[in-house]
N, C-alpha and C positions, 0 to 999 in steps of 0.2 A: 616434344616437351612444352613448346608455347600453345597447344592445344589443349594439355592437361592441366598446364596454370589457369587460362582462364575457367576451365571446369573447375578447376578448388577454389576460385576467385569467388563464382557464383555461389557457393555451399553457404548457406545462413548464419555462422559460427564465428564471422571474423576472420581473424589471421587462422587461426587453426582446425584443420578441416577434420571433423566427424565423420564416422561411418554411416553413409545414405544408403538406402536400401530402395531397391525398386522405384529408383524415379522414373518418372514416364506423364506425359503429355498425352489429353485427350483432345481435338483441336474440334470445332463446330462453327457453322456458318456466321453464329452469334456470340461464341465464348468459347475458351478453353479451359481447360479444368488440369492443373500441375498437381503433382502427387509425389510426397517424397517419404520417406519413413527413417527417422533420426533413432537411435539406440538409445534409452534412457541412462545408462549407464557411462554414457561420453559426458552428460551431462554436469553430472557433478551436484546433483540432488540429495538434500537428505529429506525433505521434507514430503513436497509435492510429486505421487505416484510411487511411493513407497509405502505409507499408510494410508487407511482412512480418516479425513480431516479431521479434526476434531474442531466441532463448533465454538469454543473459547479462541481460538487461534483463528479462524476462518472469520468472527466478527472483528478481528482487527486486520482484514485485507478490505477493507474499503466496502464490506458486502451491505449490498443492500437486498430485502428478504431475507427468507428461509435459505440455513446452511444447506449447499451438497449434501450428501453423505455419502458420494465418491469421486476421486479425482475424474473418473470417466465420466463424471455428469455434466466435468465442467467444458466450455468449449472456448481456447483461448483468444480471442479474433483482434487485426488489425485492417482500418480500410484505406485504401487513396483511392482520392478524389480528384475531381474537374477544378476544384476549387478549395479557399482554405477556410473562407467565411462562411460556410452554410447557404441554408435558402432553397427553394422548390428549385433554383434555376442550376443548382451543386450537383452531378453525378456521382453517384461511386462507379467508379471503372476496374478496381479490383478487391477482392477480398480475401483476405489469408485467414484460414485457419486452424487451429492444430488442437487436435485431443489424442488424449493419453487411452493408448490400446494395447494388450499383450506386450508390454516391457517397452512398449516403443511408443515415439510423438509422432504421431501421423498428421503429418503438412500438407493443408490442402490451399492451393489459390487458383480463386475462378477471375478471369480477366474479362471482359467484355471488349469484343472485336468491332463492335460497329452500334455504334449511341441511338443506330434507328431500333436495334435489336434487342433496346432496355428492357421492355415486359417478360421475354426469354429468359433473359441473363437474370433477373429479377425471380422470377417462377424458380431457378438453379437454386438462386441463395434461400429462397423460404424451405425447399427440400433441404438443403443443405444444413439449415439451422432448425426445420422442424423438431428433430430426436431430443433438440435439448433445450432444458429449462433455466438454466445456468451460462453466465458467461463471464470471462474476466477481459479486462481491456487496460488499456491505460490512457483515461481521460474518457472513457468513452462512455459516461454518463453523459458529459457535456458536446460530445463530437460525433464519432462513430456512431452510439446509437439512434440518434435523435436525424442525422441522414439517413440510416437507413429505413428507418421508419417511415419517413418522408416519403420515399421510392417506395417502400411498400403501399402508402397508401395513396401515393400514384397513378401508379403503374397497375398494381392488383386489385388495388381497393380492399386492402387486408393490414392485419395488424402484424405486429414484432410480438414472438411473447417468447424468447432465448434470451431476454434481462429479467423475465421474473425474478431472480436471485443475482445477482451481479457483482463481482467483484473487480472495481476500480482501483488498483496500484497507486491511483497518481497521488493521492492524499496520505496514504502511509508512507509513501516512499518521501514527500516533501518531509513527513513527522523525521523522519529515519534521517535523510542525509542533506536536506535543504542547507541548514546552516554548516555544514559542512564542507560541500561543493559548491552553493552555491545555486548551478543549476541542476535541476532533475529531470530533464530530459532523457531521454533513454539511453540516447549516443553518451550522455556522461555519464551517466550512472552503468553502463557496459565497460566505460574508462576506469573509473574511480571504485566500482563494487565487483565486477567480474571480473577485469582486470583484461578486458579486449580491445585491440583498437579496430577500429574501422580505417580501412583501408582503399581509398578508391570510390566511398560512399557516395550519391547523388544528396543534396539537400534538400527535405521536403518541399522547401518553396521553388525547388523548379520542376519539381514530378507535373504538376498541370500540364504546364505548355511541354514537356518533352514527351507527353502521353500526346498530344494534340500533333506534335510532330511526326509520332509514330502512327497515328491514325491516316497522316497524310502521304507517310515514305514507305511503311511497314517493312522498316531495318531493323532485323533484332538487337542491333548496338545502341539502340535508343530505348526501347523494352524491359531490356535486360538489367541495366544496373533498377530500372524500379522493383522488378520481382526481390531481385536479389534485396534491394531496401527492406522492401514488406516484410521479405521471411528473417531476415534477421532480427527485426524489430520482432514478430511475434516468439521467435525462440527465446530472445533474451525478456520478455514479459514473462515466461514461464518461469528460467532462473530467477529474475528479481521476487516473480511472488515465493519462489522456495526459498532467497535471502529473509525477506520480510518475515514470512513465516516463521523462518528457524531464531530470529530476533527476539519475536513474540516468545516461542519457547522456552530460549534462554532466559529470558528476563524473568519469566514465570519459574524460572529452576533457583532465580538469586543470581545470575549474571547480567544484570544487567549492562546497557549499551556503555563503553567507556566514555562516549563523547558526550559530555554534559547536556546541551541544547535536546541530544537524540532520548536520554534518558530522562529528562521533561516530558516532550512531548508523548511519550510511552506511557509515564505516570499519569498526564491525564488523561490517555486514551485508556488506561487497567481505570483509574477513579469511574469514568463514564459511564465502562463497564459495571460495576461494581465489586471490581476485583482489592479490594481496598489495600488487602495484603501486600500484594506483586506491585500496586501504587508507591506505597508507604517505602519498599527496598528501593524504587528508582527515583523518588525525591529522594532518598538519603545518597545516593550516587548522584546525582545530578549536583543538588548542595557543595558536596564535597568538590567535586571537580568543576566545579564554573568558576566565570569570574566573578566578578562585582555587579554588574549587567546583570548577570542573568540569577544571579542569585539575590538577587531583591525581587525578579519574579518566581524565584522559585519557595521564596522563605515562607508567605504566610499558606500555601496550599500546606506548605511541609511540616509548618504549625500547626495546623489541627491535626494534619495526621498524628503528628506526637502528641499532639495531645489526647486525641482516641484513643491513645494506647498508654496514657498516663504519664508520659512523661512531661508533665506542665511546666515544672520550673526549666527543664531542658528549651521548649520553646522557648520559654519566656524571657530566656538570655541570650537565644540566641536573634528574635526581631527585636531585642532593644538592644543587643552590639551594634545591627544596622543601623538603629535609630541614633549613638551616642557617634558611628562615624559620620553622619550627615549625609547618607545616602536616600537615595529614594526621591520620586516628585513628590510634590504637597498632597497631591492624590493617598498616593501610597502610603506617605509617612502618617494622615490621616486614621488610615486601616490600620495600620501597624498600629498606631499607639491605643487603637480601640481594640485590637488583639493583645497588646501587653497589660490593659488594664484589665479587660475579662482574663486573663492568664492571673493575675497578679488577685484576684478578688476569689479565683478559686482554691489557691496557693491558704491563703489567710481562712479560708474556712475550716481547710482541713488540719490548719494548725491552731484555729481557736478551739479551748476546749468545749466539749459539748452542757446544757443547761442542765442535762439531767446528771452527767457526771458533777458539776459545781454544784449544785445543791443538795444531790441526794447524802443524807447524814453516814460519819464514815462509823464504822464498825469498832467494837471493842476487842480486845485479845481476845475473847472469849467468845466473841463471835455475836454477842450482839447489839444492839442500838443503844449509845448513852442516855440515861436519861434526861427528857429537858427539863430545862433551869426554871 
């Protein structure tokens, strides 16, 4: 029984352990190569590997390039490293990564056994990452990708090209639950959004030296909780971008985020887009449910939206109730009052009458022009 606990200990899921399929271990003088294959169906997806993406959605995951046009194009990756600052002198020692195959995530992490062995281990991950042109990560515009590159053009004297299209979590997921949690870290947001605890976890900032120790003891009780790290951290990037996803969705259906802050920054991530529509529904949710804060940042975006769509005197009482409570910096209340006078000048044209209606001569019963005098 204590043998089978630390096996479901290891499983990448958290407290509750998923159906793995065909783990197995390929071990080499310079690297090993782990293999597991998770059931997409344990998962609890509606979004991600159930259809194909649709590019309106797929531009609000952090993507940089050209959309996928399948979940199997994408490749989800997380790295540790020797180090947390970067720099030529930072190894990557492992790399987890998982894409979506025949109904299942297929987990792969290459480890690197011995740091004389990098050009190897290095040649693994460029086969590895060759097939695809797509990648999602979390932070790993700023992190991940930018070492691994490094070591590629190191070691091989070769370039990265699996971020051509890229999809970074870390900025939607801040949009989505920053003000919320707090922090967005993955371990919280597996807390706060998926609803998993980690149990027994290592803390990144000791993976270095406990990798340094096991290069020097080679005890798999020093190895083992980093795998396990790595591959939890890449399974729950998958759930969080099929959260994010299904977010976007909603919003674009008219349900937007209930939490005020979250339904801002949604509004102007659809504005950026030029989704003006799906905009215009989450400043009017956002409005409604903030407080005072944030609804002085959210009034005047949420002003012209009403007002694109005609309802001028609507804005225009509703940034000068802010203005008559004394909210707002001098900044703002500046804008504001230059928004209630353009609101208030277009108001008065549509209610003055027009020059040609006032002058042109009015008609007799009989239908036609009095004679003049």
């Amino acid at each position: 029984m204590t043998d089978l606990r630390a096996r479901l200990d290891t499983l990448p899921l958290g407290r509750v352990a998923r159906p793995v399929r065909d783990a197995s271990v390929e071990r080499g003088p310079a690297f090993d190569v782990r293999e597991q294959h998770i059931d997409l169906a344990t998962l609890g997806l509606s979004v991600v590997g159930q259809s194909e993406p649709d590019p309106r959605v797929v531009t609000h995951l952090g993507l940089k390039g050209a959309s996928p046009s399948r979940w199997e194009d994408i490749v989800f990756l997380d790295t540790e490293t020797t180090g947390l600052m970067g720099g030529t002198g930072t190894y990557v020692f492992l790399l987890g990564t998982a894409r979506i195959r025949d109904g299942e995530l297929v987990l792969r992490q290459h480890l690197l056994r011995e740091i004389g062995a990098e050009a190897a281990f290095v040649r693994a991950l460029r086969e590895e990452l060759a097939p695809f042109r797509a990648c999602a990560s979390y932070n790993g515009k700023c992190f991940d990708l930018p070492l691994l590159r490094t070591r590629f053009v190191m070691t091989l004297r070769s370039d990265l090209t699996v971020d051509d299209s890229h999809l970074d979590l870390l900025h939607p997921a801040r949009r989505l639950w920053r003000d919320r949690y707090g922090s967005t870290s993955l371990r919280q947001l597996e807390d706060s959004v998926l609803d998993i605890v980690r149990e027994d976890d290592i803390p990144g900032a000791l993976i270095p030296e406990r990798y340094f120790r096991w290069l020097a003891l080679r005890e798999p009780r020093l190895i083992e909780p980093i795998l396990s790290h790595n591959a939890r951290d890449i399974v729950s990037l998958v759930r969080i971008t099929d959260r994010i996803a299904q977010a976007v969705i909603d919003a674009r259906a008219g349900r937007a985020p209930d939490h005020a802050p979250a339904a801002f920054a949604l509004a102007k991530a659809f504005a950026r887009a030029g989704e003006s529509d799906v905009a215009y529904l989450c400043y009017q949710s956002a409005y409604a449910d903030a407080d005072s804060d944030l609804r002085i940042r959210v009034a005047l975006p949420y002003a012209a939206a009403l007002e694109v769509r005609g309802h001028v005197e609507r804005a225009a009482k509703m940034v000068d109730l802010l203005l008559e409570l004394g909210l707002g910096t001098p900044r703002w209340r500046a804008q504001a009052e230059a928004r209630v006078r353009r609101l208030s000048r277009i108001m008065a044209k549509r209610c003055a009458p027009s020059k040609t209606s006032a002058t042109r001569p009015r008609r007799s019963a009989a239908g036609s022009s009095p004679a003049l005098s």
